[in-house]
N, C-alpha and C positions, 0 to 999 in steps of 0.2 A: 203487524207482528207484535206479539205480547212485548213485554221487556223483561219478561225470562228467556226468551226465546233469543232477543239480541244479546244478552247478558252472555248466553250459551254460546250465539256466534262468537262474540267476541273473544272469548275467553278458549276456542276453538281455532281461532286464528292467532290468538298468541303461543299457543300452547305451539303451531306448530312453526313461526316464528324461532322460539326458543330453539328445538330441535336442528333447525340449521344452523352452521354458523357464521359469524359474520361477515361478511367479503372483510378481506385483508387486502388494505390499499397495495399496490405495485409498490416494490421500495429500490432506490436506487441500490446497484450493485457496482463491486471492483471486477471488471472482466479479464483484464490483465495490468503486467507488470512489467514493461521491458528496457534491456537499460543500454542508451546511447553514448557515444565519446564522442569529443572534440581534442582531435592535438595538435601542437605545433608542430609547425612544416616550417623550417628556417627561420623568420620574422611572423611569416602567418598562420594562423589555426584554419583548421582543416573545419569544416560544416560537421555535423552532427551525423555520426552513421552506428548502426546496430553495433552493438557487443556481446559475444559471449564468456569472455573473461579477461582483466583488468592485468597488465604488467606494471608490478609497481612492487615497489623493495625499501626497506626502512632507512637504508644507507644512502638511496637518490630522491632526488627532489622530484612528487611526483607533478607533474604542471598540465596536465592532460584536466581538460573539462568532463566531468562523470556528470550524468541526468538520469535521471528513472521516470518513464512515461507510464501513468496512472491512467487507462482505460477505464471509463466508468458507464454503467450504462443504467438509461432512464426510462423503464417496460413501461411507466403509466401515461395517462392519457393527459394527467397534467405536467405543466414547466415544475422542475422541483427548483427549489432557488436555495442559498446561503448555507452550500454543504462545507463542512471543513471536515481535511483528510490529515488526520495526527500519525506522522511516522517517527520511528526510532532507528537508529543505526546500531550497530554490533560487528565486530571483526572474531572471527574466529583463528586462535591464536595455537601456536603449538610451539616447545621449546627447539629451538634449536638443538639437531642431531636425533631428534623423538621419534618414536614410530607416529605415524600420521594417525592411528586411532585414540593417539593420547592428546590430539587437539579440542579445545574445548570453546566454548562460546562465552568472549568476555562479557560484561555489562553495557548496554549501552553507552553509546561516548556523545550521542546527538539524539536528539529531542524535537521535535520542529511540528509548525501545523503550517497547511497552505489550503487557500480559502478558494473555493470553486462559486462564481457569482449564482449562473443558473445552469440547468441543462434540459433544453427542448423535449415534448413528450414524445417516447419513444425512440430518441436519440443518444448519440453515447458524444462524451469529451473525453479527451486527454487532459489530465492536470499533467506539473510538470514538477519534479521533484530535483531540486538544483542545488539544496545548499546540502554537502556532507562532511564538510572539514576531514575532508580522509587526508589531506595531504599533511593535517596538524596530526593528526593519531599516528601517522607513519613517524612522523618525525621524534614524535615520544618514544617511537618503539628502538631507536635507537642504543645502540650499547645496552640493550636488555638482555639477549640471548634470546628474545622473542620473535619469531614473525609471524606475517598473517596469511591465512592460508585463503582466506574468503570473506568478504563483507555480504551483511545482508540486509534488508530492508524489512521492515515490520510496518505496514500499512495498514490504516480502521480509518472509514468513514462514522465521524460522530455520530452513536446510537440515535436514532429516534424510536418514540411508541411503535411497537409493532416488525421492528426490525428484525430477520434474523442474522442471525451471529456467521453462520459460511457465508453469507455474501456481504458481507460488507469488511471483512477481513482477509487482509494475503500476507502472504511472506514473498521476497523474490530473495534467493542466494546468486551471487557472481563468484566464482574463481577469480582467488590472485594469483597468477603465477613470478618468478624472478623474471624480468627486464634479458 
């Protein structure tokens, strides 16, 4: 072959190269969001069982164990290693005596990251989301004329190149209701 001729291939094969694009590595995902209690029974807590809304009031001590289980999952064919998942906390607050549509969503009151080691290819983990100090924000809300109507969770696993943005981001909301 001349080396016009390879010149031509080559330049043939990149051309159609370009035209596809590039495989986009599998990126880990949040699959879900679910949130467990522990409460005291007498002197002992009770083991950790599903929730779907939180009895807790500003005027009692709330002493019940809250956790939110982080389902994460890993499509690629490699271990992904050294994820950290940055969550925020928020209490959705309304004034005492208010129609409930005038409740609004405070600012964050918690901040936190928890570090996930690895997660096998193709496999999902649960992180565990443990610390909310909801029981110090109840206790501020005291003598305000405030309460809370709902907490909720704001979960991202740290962006990496190539990420997209719906899957690596969730919200989960719980219902507070009065005790």
């Amino acid at each position: 072959m001349s080396i016009n001729r390879i010149t031509a291939f080559f330049a043939a094969v990149l051309a159609l190269a370009a035209a596809f694009p590039a495989a986009v590595p599998a990126q880990t995902e949040i699959v879900t969001v679910n949130w467990e209690i522990s409460k005291m029974q007498g002197k002992n807590r009770t083991a950790y069982a599903p929730v779907t809304e939180l009895r807790a009031a500003p005027e009692l001590k709330f002493s019940d164990y809250l956790r939110a289980l982080v389902t994460l999952r890993n499509p690629s064919a490699r271990t992904v290693e050294g994820l950290v998942l940055r969550y925020a906390l928020r209490l959705r607050l309304n004034r005492q005596g208010d129609a409930p549509e005038k409740a609004f969503w405070g600012v964050p009151f918690y901040v936190e990251e928890v570090r996930v080691s690895k997660i096998n290819p193709g496999a999902e983990r649960q992180a565990k989301v443990l610390n909310f100090e909801l029981s110090e924000q109840l206790r501020k809300l005291r003598n305000t004329g405030f309460l809370p109507e709902a907490l909720k969770l704001e979960v991202m696993i740290c962006p990496r190149q190539g990420d997209e943005p719906a899957s690596i981001v969730r919200e989960a909301v719980i219902d507070i209701r009065k005790p």
